[in-house]
C-alpha positions, 0 to 999 in steps of 0.5 A: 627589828632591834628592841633599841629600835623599837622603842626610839621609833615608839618614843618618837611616835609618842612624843610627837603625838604627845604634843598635839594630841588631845583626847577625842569624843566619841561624837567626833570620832564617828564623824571620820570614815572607818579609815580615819577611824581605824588608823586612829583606834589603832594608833591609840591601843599600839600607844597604851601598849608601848606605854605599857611596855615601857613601864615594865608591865609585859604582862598586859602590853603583851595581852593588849597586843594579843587582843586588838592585833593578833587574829588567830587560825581555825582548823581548816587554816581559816584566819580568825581576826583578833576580837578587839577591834570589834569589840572596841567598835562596839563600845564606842558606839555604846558610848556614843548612845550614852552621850557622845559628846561626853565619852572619849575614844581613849577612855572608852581604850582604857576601859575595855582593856583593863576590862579584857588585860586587867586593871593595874594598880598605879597606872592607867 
């Protein structure tokens, strides 16, 4: 897929969500199923790293998507799943022990990312 490509789609995507979407606290985020859960969580790291992208800073959309997306493969060719959903799983439910109704999913994203692809001055 062309990079041209890549980005309307991701524009679009964003811009469509960008409209309706509002941040979601973790208390109603454990009220979906795993599937419902899973595309969400998914969908919001795939947004925060096309907006890291966007903004020029490769670096850390490139160690986000690494992260949460890309699993790995052991000597024996055994498929080692990416770290970041399972940690991301962990953190909210750390959140949600703290005060669910307080802490949202996005936050608890931005938190963990900048805790495992370090923080960037000047952005989220």
């Amino acid at each position: 897929m062309k990079k041209s490509t890549r980005f309307s789609a991701a524009f679009l995507a964003v811009a469509t969500l960008a409209t309706t979407a509002s941040a979601l606290p973790v208390g109603d985020f454990l009220k979906q199923s795993r599937h419902d859960q899973g595309v969400y969580a998914s969908s919001a790291v795939s947004m925060l790293m096309y907006y890291y992208a966007a903004n020029n800073n490769l670096k850390k959309a490139s160690c986000i998507n690494q992260w949460y997306f890309k699993g790995s493969r052991d000597s024996q060719g055994n498929l080692i799943p990416a770290p970041g959903p399972v940690q991301l799983s962990d953190e909210i439910d750390k959140a949600a022990a703290m005060n669910p109704a307080k802490f949202q999913v996005e936050g608890v994203i931005l938190g963990l990312t900048n805790k495992v692809c370090g923080n960037t001055p000047g952005q989220p």
